[in-house]
DSSP file (Angstrom, degrees, kcal/mol; ACC not computed):
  #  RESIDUE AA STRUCTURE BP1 BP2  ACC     N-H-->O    O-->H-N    N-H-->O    O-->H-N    TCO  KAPPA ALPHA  PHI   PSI    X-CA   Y-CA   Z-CA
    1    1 A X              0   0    0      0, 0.0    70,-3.6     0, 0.0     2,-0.3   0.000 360.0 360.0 360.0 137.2   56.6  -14.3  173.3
    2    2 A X  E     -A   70   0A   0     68,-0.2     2,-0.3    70,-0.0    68,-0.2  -0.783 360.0-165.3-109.2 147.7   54.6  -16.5  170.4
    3    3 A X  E     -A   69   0A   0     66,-1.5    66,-3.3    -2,-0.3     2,-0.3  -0.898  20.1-119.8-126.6 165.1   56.4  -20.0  169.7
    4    4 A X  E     -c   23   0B   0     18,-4.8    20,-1.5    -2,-0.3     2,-0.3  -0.760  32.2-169.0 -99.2 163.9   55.9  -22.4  166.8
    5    5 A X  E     -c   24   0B   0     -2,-0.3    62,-3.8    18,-0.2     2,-0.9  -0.998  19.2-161.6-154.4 139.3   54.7  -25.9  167.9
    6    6 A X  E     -cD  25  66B   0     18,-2.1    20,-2.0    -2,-0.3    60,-0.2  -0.812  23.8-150.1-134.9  88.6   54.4  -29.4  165.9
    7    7 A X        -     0   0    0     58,-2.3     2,-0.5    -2,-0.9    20,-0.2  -0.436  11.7-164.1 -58.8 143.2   52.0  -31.5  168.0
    8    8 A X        -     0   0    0     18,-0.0    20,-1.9     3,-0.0     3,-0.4  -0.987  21.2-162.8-115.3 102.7   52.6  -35.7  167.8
    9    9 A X        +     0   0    0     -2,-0.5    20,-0.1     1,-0.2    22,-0.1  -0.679  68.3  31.4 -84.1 157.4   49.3  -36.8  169.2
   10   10 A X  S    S+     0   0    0     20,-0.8    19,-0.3    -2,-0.2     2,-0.2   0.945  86.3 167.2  64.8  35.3   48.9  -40.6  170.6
   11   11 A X        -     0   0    0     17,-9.8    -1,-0.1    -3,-0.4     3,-0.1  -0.619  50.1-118.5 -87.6-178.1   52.6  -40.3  171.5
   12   12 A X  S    S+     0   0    0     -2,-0.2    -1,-0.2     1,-0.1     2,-0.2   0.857  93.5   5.2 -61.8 -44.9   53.9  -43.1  173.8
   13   13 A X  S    S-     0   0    0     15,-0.1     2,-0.5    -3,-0.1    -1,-0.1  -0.807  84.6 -94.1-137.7 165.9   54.7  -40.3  176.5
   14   14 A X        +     0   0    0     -2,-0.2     2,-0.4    -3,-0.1    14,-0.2  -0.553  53.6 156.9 -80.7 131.5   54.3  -37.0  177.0
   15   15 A X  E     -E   27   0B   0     12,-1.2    12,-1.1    -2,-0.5     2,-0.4  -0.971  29.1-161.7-153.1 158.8   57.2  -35.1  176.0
   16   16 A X  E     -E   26   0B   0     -2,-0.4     2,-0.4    10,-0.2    10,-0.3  -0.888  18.1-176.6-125.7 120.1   58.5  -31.1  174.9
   17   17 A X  E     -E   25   0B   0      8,-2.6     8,-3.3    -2,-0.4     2,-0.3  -0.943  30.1-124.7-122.3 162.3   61.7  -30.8  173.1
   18   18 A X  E     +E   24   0B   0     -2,-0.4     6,-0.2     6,-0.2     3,-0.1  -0.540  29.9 175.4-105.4 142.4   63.0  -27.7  172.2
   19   19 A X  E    S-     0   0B   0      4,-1.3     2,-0.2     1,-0.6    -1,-0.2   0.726  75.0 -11.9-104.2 -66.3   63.9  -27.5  167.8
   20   20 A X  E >  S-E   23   0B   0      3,-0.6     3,-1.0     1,-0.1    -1,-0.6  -0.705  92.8 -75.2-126.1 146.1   64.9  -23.8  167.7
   21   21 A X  T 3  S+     0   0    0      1,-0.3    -2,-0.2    -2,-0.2    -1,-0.1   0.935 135.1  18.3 -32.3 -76.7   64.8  -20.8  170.0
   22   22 A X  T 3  S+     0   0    0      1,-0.1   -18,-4.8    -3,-0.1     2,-0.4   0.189 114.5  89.7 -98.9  20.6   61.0  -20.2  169.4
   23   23 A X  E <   +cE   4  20B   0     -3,-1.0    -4,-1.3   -20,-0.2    -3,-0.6  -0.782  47.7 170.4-112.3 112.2   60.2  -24.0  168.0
   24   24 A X  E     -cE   5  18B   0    -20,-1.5   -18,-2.1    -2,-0.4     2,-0.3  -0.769  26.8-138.9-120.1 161.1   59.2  -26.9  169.9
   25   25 A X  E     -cE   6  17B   0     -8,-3.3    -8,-2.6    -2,-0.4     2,-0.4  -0.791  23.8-164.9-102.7 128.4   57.9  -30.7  169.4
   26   26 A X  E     - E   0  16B   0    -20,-2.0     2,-0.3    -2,-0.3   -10,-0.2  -0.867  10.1-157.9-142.1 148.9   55.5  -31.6  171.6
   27   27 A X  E     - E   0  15B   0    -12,-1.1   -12,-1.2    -2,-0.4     2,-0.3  -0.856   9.4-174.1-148.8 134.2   54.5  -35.0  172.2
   28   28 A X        -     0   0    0    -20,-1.9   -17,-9.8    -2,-0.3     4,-0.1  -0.947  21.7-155.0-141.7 152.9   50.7  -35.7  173.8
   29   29 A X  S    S+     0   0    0     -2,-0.3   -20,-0.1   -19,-0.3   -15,-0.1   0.556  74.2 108.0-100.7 -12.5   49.8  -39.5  174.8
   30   30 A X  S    S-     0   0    0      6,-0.2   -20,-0.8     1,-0.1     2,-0.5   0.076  79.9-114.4 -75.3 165.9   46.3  -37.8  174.2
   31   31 A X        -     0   0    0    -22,-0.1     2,-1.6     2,-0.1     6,-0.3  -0.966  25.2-123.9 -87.7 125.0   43.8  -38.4  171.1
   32   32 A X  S    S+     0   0    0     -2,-0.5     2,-0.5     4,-0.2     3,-0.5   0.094  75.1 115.4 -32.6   7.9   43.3  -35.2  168.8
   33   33 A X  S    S+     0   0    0     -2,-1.6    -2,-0.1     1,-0.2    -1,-0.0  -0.839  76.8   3.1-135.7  87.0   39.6  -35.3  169.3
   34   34 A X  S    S-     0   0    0     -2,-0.5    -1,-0.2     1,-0.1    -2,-0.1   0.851 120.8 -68.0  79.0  45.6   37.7  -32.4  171.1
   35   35 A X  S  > S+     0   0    0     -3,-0.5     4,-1.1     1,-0.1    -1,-0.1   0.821 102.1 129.9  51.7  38.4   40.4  -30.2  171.7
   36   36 A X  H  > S+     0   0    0     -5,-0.2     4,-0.8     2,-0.2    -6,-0.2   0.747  75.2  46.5 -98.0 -34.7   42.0  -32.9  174.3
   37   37 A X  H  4 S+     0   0    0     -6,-0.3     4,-0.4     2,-0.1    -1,-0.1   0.744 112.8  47.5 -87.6 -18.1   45.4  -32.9  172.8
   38   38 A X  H >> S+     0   0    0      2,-0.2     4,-1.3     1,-0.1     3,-1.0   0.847 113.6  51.6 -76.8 -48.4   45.7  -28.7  172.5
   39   39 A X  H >X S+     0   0    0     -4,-1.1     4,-3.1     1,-0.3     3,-0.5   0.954 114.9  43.0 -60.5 -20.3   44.4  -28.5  176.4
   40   40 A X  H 3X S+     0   0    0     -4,-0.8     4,-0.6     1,-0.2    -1,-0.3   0.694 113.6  50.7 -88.2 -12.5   47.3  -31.2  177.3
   41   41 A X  H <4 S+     0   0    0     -3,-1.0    -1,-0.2    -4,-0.4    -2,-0.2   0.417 111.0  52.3-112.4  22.6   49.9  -29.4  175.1
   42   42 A X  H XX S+     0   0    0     -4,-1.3     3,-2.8    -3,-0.5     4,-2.6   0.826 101.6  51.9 -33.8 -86.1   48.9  -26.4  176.9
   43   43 A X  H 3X S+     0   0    0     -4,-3.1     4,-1.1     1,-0.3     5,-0.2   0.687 120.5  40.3 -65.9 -15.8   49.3  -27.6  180.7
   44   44 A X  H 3X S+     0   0    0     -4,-0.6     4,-2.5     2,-0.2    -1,-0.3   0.780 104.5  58.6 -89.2 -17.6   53.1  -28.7  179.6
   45   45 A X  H <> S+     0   0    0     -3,-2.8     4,-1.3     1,-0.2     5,-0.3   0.899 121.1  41.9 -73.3 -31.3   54.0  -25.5  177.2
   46   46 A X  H  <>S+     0   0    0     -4,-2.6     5,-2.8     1,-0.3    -2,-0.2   0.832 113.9  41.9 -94.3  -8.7   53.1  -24.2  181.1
   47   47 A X  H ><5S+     0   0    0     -4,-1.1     3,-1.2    -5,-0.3    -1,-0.3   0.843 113.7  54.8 -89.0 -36.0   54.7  -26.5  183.4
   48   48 A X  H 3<5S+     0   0    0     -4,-2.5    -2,-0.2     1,-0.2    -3,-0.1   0.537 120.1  36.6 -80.9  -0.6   58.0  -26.5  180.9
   49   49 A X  T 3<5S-     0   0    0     -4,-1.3    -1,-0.2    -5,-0.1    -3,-0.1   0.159 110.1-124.2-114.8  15.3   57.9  -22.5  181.4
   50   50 A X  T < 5 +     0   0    0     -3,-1.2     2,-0.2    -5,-0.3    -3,-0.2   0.951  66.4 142.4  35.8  73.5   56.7  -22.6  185.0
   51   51 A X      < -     0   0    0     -5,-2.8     2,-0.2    -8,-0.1    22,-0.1  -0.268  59.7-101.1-136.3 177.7   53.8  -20.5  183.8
   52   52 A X    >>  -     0   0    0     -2,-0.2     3,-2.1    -3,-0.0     4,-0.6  -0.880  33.7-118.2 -78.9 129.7   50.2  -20.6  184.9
   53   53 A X  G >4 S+     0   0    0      1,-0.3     3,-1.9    -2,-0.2    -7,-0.0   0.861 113.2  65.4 -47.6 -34.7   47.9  -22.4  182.3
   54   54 A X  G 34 S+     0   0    0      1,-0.3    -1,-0.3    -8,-0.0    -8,-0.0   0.722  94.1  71.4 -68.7 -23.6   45.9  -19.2  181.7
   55   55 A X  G <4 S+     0   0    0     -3,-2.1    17,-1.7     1,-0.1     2,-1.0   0.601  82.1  68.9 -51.6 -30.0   49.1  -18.0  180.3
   56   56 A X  E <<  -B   71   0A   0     -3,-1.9     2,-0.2    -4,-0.6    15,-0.2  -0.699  62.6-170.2-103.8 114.8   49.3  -19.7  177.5
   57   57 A X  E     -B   70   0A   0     13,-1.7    13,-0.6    -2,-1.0     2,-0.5  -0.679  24.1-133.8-113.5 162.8   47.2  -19.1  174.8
   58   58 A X  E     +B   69   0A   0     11,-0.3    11,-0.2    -2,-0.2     3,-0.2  -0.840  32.0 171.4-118.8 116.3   46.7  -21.1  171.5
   59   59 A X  E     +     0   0A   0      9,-2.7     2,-0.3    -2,-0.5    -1,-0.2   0.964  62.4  11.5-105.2 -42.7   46.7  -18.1  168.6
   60   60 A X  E    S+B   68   0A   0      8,-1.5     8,-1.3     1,-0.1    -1,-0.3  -0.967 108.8  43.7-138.9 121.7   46.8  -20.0  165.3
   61   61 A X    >   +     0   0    0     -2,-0.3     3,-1.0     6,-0.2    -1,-0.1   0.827  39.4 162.3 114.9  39.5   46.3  -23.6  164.5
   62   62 A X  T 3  S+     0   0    0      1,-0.3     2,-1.0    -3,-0.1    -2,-0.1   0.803  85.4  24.3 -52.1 -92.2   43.4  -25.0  166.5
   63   63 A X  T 3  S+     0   0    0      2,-0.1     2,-0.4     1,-0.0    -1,-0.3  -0.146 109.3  82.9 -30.6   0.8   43.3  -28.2  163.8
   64   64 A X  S <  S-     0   0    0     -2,-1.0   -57,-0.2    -3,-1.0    -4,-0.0  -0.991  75.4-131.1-161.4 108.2   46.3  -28.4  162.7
   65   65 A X  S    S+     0   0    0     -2,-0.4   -58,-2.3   -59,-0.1     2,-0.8   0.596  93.2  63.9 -40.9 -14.0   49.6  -29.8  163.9
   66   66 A X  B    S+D    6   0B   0    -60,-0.2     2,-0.3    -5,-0.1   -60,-0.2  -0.939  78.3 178.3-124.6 120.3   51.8  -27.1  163.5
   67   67 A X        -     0   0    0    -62,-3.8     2,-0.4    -2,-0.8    -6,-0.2  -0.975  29.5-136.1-145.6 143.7   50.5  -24.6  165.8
   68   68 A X  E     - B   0  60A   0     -8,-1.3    -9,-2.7    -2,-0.3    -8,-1.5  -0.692  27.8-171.6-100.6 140.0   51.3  -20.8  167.1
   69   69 A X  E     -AB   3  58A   0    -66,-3.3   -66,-1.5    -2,-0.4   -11,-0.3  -0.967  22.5-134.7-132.9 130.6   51.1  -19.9  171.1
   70   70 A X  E     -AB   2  57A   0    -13,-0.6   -13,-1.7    -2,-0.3     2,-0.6  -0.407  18.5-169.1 -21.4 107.3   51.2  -17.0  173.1
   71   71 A X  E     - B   0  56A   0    -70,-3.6     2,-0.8   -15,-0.2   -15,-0.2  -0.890   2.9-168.1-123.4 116.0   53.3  -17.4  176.0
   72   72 A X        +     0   0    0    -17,-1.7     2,-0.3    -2,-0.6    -2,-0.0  -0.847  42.1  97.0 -69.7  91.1   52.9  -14.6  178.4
   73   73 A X  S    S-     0   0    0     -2,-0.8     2,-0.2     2,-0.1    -2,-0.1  -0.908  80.9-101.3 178.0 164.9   55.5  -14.7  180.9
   74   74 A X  S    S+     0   0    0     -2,-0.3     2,-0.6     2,-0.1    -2,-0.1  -0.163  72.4 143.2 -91.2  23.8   58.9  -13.1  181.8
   75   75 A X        -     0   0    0     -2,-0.2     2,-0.5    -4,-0.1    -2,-0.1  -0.633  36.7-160.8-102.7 155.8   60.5  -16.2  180.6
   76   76 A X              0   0    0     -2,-0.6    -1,-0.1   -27,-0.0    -2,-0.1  -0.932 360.0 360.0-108.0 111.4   63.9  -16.4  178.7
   77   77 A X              0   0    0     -2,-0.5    -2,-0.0     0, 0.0    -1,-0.0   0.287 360.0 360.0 -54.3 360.0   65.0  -19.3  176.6
């Protein structure tokens, strides 16, 4: 299943909330800066689907706040 995703880097807290079936707001506490805020909004797109990290893959929108991910898994929304 691919979702859309609208990173907030340098949030307070880490957070995911859900917009739309297949969009969510992700909130990182992280800095944008050497892919440090994609690898942290990774490990939550995969703890909030109870996924394996290696499961989620980042397909379009390496730079860019609004970004598409692969989520491989059996999971239903």
């Amino acid at each position: 299943m691919r979702i859309k995703v609208k990173v907030k880097p340098n949030a307070k807290k880490d957070e995911i909330k859900k917009i739309q079936d297949d969009y969510y707001e992700v909130r990182v506490t992280v800095v944008p800066e050497k892919g440090k805020a994609n690898r942290r909004v990774i490990e939550l797109l995969a703890k909030h689907f109870k996924i394996a990290k290696s499961r989620v893959k980042l397909i379009k929108g390496e730079t860019s706040r609004e970004k598409i991910f692969e989520i491989d898994s059996d999971y239903k929304s």
